[in-house]
C-alpha positions as CSV (number, residue, x, y, z in Angstrom):
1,X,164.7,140.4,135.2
2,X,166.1,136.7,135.9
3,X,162.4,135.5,135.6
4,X,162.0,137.3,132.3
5,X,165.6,135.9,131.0
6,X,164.5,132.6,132.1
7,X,161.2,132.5,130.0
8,X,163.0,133.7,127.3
9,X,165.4,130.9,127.8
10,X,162.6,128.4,128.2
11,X,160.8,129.4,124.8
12,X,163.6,129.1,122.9
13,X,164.8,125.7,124.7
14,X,161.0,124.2,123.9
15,X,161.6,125.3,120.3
16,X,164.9,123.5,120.1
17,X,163.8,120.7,122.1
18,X,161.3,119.9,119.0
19,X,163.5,120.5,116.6
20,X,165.6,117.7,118.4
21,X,163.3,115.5,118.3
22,X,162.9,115.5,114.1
23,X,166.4,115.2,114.1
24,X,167.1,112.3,116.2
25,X,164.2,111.0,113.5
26,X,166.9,110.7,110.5
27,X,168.7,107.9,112.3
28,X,166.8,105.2,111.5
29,X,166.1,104.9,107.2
30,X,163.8,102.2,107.7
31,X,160.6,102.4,108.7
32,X,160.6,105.5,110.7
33,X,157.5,105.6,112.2
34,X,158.0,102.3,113.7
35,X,160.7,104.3,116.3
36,X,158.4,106.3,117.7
37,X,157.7,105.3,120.6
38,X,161.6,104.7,121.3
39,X,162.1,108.5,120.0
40,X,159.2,109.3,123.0
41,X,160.6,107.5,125.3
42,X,164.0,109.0,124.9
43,X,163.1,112.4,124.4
44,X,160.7,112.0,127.5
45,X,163.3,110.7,129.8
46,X,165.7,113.7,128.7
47,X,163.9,116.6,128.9
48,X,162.4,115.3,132.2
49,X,158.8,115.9,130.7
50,X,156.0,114.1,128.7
51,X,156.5,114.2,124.8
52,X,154.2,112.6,122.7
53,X,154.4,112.8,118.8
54,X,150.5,113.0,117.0
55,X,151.9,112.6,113.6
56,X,154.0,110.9,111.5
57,X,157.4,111.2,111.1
58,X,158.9,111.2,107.3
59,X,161.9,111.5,105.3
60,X,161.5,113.4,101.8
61,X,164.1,114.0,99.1
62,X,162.1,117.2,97.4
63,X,162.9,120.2,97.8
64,X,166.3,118.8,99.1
65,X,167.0,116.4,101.5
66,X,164.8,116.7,104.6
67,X,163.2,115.1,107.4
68,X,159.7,115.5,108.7
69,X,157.8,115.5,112.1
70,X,154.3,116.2,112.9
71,X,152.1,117.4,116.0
72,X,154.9,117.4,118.6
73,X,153.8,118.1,122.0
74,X,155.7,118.7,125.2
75,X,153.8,118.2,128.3
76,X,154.2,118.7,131.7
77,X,152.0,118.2,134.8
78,X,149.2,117.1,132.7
79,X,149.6,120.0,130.4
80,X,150.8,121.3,127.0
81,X,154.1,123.3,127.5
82,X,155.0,123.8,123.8
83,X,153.7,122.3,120.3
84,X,154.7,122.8,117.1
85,X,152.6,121.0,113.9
86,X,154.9,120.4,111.5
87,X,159.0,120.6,111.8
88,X,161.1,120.4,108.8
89,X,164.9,120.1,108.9
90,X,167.1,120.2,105.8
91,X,170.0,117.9,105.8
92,X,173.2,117.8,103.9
93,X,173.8,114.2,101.8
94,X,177.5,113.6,101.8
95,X,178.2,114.3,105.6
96,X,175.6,111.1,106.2
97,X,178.6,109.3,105.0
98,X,181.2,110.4,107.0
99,X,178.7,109.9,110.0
100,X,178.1,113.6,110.1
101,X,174.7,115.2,110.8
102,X,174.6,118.7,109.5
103,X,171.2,120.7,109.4
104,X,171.1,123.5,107.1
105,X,167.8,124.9,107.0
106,X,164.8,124.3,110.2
107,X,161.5,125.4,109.2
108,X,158.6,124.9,112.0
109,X,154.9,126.0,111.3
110,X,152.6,126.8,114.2
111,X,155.0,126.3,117.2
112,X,152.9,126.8,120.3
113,X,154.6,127.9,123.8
114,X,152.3,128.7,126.8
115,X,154.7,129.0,130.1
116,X,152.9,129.8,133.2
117,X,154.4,130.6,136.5
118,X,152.2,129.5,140.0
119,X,151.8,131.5,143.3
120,X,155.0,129.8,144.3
121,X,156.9,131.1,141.7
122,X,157.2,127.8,140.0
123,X,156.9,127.3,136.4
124,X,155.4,124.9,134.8
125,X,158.0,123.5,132.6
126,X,160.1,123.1,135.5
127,X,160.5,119.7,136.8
128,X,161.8,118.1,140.2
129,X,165.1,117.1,139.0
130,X,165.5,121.2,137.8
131,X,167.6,121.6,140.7
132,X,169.3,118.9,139.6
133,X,170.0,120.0,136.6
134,X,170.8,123.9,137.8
135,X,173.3,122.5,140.1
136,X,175.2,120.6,137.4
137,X,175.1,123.4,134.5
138,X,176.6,125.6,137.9
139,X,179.1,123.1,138.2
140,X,180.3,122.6,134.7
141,X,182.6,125.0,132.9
142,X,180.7,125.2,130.0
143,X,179.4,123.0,127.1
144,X,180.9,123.7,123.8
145,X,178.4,124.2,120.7
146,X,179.0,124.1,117.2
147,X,176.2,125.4,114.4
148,X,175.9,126.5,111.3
149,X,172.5,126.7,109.4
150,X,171.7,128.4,106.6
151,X,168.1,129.8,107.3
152,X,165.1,129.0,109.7
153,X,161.6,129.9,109.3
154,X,159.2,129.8,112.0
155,X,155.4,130.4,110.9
156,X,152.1,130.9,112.6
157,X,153.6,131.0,116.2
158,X,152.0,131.9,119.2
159,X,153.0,132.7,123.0
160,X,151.6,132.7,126.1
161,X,152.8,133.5,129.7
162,X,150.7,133.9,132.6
163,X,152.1,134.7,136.2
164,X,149.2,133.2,138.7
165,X,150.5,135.1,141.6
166,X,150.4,138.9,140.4
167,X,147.6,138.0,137.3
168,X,149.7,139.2,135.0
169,X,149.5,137.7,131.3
170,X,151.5,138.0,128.0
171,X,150.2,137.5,125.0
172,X,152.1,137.5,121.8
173,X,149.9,136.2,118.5
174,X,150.5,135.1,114.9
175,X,154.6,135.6,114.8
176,X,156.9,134.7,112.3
177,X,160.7,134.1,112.1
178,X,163.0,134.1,109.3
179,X,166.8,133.9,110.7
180,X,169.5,133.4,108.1
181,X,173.2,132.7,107.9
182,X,173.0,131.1,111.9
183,X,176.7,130.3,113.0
184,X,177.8,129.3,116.2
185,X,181.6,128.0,116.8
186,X,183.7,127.1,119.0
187,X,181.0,128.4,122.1
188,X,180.5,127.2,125.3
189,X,177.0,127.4,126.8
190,X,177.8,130.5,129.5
191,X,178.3,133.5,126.9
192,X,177.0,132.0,123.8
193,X,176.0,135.3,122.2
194,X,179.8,136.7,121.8
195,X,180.3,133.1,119.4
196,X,177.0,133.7,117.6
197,X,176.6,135.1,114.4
198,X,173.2,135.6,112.2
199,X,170.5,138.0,110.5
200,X,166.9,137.5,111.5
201,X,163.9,139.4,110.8
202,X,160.6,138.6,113.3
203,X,157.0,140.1,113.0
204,X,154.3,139.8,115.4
205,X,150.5,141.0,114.2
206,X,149.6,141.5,118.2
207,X,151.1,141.3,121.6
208,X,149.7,142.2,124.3
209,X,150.2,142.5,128.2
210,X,147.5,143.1,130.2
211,X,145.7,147.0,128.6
212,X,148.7,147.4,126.8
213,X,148.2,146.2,123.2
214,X,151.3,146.8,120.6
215,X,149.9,145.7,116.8
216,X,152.2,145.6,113.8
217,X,155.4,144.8,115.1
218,X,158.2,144.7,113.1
219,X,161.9,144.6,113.6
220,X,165.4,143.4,111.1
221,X,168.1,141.5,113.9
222,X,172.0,141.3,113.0
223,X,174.1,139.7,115.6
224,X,177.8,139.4,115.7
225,X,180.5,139.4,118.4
226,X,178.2,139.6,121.1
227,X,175.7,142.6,119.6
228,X,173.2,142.5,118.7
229,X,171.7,145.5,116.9
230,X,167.7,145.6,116.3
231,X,167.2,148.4,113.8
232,X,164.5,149.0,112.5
233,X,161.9,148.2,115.1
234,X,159.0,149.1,114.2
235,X,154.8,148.9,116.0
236,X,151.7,150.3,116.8
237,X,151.4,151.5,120.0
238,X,148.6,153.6,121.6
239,X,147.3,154.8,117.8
240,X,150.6,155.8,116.7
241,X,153.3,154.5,114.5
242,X,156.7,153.8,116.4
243,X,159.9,153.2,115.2
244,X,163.4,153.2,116.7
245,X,166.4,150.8,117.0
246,X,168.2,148.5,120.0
247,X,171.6,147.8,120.3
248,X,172.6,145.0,123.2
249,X,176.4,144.7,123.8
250,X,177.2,141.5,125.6
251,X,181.0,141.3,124.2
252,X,182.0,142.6,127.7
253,X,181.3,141.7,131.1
254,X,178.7,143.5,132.2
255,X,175.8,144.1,129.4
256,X,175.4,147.3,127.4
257,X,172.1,148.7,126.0
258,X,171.0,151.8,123.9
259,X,167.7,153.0,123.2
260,X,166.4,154.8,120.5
261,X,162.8,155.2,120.0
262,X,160.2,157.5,118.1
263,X,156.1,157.5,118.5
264,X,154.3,159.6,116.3
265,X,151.1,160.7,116.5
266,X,150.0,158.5,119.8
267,X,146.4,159.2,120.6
268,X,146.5,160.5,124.6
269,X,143.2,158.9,124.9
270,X,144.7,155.7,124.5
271,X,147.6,156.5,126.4
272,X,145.7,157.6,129.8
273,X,142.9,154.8,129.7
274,X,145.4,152.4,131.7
275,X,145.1,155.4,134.5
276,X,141.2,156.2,133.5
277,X,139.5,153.5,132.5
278,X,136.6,156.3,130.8
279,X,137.8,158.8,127.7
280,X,139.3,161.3,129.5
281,X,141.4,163.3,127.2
282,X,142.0,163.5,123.4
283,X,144.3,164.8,121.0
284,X,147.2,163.6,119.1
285,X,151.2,163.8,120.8
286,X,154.5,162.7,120.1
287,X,157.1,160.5,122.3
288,X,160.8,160.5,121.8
289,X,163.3,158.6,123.9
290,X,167.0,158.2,123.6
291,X,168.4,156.1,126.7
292,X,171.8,154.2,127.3
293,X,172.1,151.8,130.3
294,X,174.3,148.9,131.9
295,X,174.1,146.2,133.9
296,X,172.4,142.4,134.7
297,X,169.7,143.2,136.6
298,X,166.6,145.8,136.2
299,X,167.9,147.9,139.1
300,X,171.3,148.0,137.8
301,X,170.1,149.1,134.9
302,X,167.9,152.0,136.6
303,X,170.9,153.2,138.1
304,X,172.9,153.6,135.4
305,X,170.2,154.6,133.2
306,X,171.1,158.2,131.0
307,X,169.3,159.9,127.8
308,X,166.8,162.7,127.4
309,X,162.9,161.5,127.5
310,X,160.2,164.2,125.5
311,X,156.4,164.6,125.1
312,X,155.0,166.8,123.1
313,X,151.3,168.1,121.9
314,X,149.1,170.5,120.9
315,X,145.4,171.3,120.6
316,X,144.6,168.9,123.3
317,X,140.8,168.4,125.2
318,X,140.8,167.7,128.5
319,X,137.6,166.3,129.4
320,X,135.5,166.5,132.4
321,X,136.9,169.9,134.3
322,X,137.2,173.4,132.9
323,X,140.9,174.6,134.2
324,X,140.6,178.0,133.2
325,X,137.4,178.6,135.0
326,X,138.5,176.7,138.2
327,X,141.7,179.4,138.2
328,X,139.9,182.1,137.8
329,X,138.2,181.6,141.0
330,X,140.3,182.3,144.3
331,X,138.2,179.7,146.3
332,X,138.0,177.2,144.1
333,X,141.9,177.4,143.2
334,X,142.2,177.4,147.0
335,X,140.8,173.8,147.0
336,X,141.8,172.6,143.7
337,X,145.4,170.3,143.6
338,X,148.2,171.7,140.6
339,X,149.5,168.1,141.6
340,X,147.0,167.0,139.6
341,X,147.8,168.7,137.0
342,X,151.3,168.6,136.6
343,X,152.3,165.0,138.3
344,X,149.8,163.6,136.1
345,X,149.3,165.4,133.0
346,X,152.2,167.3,132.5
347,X,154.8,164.3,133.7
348,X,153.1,162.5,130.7
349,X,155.7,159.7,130.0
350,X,156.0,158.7,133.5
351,X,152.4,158.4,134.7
352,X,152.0,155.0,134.8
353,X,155.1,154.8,137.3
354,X,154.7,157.8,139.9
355,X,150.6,156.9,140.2
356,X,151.0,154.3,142.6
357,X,150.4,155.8,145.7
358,X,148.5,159.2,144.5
359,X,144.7,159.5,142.9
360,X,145.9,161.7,139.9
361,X,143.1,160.1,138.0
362,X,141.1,162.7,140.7
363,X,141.6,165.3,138.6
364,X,138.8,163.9,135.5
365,X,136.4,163.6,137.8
366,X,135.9,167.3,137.5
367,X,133.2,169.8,137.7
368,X,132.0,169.3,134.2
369,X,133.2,171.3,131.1
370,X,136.1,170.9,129.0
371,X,139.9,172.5,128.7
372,X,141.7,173.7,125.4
373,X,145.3,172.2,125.8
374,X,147.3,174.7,123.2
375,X,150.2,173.6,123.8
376,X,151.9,170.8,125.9
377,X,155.5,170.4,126.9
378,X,157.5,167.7,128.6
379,X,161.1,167.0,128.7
380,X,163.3,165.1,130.6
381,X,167.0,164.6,131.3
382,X,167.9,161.3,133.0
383,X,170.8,161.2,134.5
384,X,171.8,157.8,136.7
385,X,168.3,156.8,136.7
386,X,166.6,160.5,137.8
387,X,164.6,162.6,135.7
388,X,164.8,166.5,136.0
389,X,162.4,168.4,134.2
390,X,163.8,170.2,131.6
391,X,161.2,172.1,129.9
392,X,157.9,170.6,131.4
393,X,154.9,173.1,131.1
394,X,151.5,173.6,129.6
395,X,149.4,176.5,128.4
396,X,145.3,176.6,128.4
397,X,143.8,179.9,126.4
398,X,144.0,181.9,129.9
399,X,146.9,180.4,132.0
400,X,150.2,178.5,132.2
401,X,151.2,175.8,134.3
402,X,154.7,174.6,134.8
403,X,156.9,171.7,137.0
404,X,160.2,171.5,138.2
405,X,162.1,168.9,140.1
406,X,163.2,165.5,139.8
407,X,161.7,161.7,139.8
408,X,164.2,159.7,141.2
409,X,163.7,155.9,139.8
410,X,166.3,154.7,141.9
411,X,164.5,155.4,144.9
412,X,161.1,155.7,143.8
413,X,160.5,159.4,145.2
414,X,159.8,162.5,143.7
415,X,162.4,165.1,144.4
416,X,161.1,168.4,145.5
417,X,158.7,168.4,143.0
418,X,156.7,171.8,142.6
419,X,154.4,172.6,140.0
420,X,153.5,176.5,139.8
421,X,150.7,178.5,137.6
422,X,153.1,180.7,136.0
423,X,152.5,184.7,134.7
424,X,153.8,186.5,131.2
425,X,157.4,187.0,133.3
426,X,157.3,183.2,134.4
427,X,156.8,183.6,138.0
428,X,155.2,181.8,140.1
429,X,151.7,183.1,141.3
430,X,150.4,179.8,142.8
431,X,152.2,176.7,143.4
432,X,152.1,172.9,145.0
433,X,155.2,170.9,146.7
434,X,154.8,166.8,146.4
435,X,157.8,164.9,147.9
436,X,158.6,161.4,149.3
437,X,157.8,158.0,147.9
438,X,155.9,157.4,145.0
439,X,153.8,155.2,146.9
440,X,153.1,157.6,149.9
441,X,154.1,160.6,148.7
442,X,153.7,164.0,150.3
443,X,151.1,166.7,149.2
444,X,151.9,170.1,150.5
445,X,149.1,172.4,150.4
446,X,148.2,174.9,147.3
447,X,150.3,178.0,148.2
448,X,149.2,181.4,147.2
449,X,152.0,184.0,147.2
450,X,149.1,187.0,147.6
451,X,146.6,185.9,149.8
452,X,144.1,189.0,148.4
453,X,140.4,187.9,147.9
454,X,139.4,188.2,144.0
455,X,140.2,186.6,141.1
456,X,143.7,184.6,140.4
457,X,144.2,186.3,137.1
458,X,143.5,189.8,138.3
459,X,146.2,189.0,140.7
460,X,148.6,188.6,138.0
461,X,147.7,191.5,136.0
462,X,148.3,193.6,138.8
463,X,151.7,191.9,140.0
464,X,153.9,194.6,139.7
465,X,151.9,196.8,141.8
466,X,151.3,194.2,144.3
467,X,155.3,193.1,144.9
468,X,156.8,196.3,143.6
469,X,160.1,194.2,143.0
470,X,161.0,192.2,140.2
471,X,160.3,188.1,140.8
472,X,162.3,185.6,140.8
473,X,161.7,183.7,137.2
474,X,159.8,180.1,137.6
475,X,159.4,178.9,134.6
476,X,161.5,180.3,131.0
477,X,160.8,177.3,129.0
478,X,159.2,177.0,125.5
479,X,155.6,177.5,126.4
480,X,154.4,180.6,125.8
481,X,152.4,182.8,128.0
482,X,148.6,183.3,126.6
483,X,147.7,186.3,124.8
């Protein structure tokens, strides 16, 4: 989370590091290009990295006052850290004669960030007088900012991040930024979002990170007080259209957050291939998420994490294994795993978090065929960062599967998980235990609550003779039995 705030930090210092740079430009009327190299030197020695400017530097008077600066270039360890190829700032006439620089409009086409981060943990725009620098801003009680500029526009950008060490890399792709009524007063530098005020819109045509590719993304920012409310976000994301809203309360002392978040129509296809790399599944679902959490750090905000999380679908294929076949043999339920089936399929929104230590993905190897998904179920209430299943089950044409328990994110372990193959009544006929860590997590065997030789589903139809009592209900959720 610190490295992540950091980055962010970073991108938006490189940005405002440029636009420094045109605006230390407007000091000198005469001859402007002739201070360049000064204006290199200077910005070089304060930033602590190399800055060279490619183009030339210009004042213009149409449409309003402004001041011009082309192909900047921040570099670093032989490297480009940020770029931008053009930076415009609009300046005010009659402060210039009181001695008063004031900068109403910024406008930057093609900035340019790439921020990589070694084995070390080291980034690259980080220098050897960082420390320095860290121990100083620790130090200080705060530098006081003042701002107030009527509109930005950023065009054309691009950011990239790569982290050497785990091979991770973010890509973000032709973005643009159009932030209007900026006003920052009376601020110091610790806390300046509860001084800063403005209205932004952003959209991004791609970003990716690593298999995960959102397209599309939109989203309308007012800030004010220290909240920031993003509403409506917007994407593309796994073949279906998102949408949803963010609010972020820093006003207090400890930071606030609430989710809201829609995905309709997400292709599971898409969805799985991060777990299966082949086509594995296919239908159409919807995701729903509403989430509030606190806190300054990504375990704090685990812990404290609350909402209701859902999955739904219907007419699914499940390719590769034929369910219905493989329960309707005794032997080959014996040595089939309903982990499988409900820790990976059923627990939909959280497979790519509890399949680190188990090979869910087993379960499309199959023995050829297909299944009929009718209907799917998964829903979730978190509570202090663990999940309990709601109403979690799926139905096939011949059987029902369902799950109950708990993933505990604060721990990383599943909490008595069991996942049962369910009659009309909703009782448990067969079922499966998995407990511990996510990463080593412990598989109890397939129990059978009527070890009789024949067929699983003529076991059921013949449950009341077989018990002679009533059973104790598994599953009552929204799922109904087959016909």
């Amino acid at each position: 989370m610190a490295d992540q705030r950091k980055i962010a930090l970073f991108a938006a210092g490189g940005l405002l590091a440029l636009l420094i740079l045109a605006a230390v430009a407007i000091v000198p009327f005469v001859d402007v290009n002739a201070q360049k190299p000064r204006l290199e030197a200077a910005a070089s020695e304060a930033l602590g990295m190399e800055v060279r400017i490619g183009g030339r530097l210009g004042i213009g008077l149409f449409p309003g006052f402004h001041v011009s600066l082309e192909d900047a270039r921040i570099r670093n360890r032989g490297a480009d850290v940020a770029s931008a190829k053009e930076t415009i700032l609009g300046i005010e006439l009659l402060p210039l004669l009181h001695e008063e620089l004031r900068i109403v409009k910024i406008g930057m086409k093609r900035p340019r960030i790439s921020i990589e981060q070694d084995r070390d943990g080291k980034f690259n725009f980080e220098t050897p007088e960082e420390e320095d620098r860290k121990k100083t801003s620790g130090e200080a009680k705060g530098t006081r900012f003042s701002l107030d500029v009527t509109k930005i526009s950023l065009s054309d950008g691009a950011l990239f991040y790569a982290d050497k060490k785990t091979g991770e890399v973010l890509e973000a792709g032709d973005f643009t930024l159009d932030v209007s009524r900026l006003r920052l007063t009376g601020g110091k530098s610790p806390g300046l979002l509860k001084y800063l005020s403005f209205t932004a819109e952003f959209a991004c045509k791609e970003f990716r990170k690593g298999s995960l590719a959102v397209s599309n993304l939109k989203l309308r920012i007012e800030g004010k007080d220290g909240i920031l409310d993003l509403n409506p976000v917007t994407m593309r994301l796994f073949g279906g259209q998102g949408s949803g809203s963010l609010r972020v309360d820093v006003s207090g002392s400890v930071p606030h957050y609430q989710l809201r978040y829609l995905l309709s129509g997400l292709r599971i296809e898409e969805f799985l291939m991060a777990l299966s790399p082949k086509k594995v599944a296919e239908g159409s679902m919807d995701f729903s998420a509403t989430l509030s959490m606190r806190g300054k750090t990504a375990n704090e905000m685990t812990r404290t994490a609350n909402g209701e999380i859902s999955l739904r679908g219907g007419n699914l294929t499940l390719d590769g294994v034929d369910l219905d076949r493989i329960f309707s043999r005794y032997e080959s339920s014996q040595s089939f795993n309903l982990v499988d089936v409900g820790a990976f399929f059923i627990a939909g929104p959280f497979a790519p978090l509890i399949t680190k230590g188990y090979n869910f993905a087993s379960l499309f190897r199959g023995s050829g065929g297909s299944t009929t998904i009718r209907a799917l179920v998964s829903d979730w209430k978190v509570e202090h960062g663990i999940a309990r299943a709601k109403d979690v089950a799926l139905a096939t044409k011949e059987n029902r599967i369902a799950l109950k328990g708990s993933l505990d994110f604060v721990n990383e372990r599943f909490d008595d998980v069991t996942v049962a193959m369910v009659d009309g009544q909703g009782c448990a006929r067969v079922r499966q235990r998995i407990r511990g860590s996510f990463r080593k997590p412990e598989v109890e065997k397939v129990s059978f609550l009527q070890t009789v030789a024949g067929p699983v589903l003529t076991l059921f139809k013949q449950a009341k003779k077989v018990f002679g009592r009533r059973c104790e209900v598994f599953y009552d959720g929204s799922v109904a039995p087959p016909e």
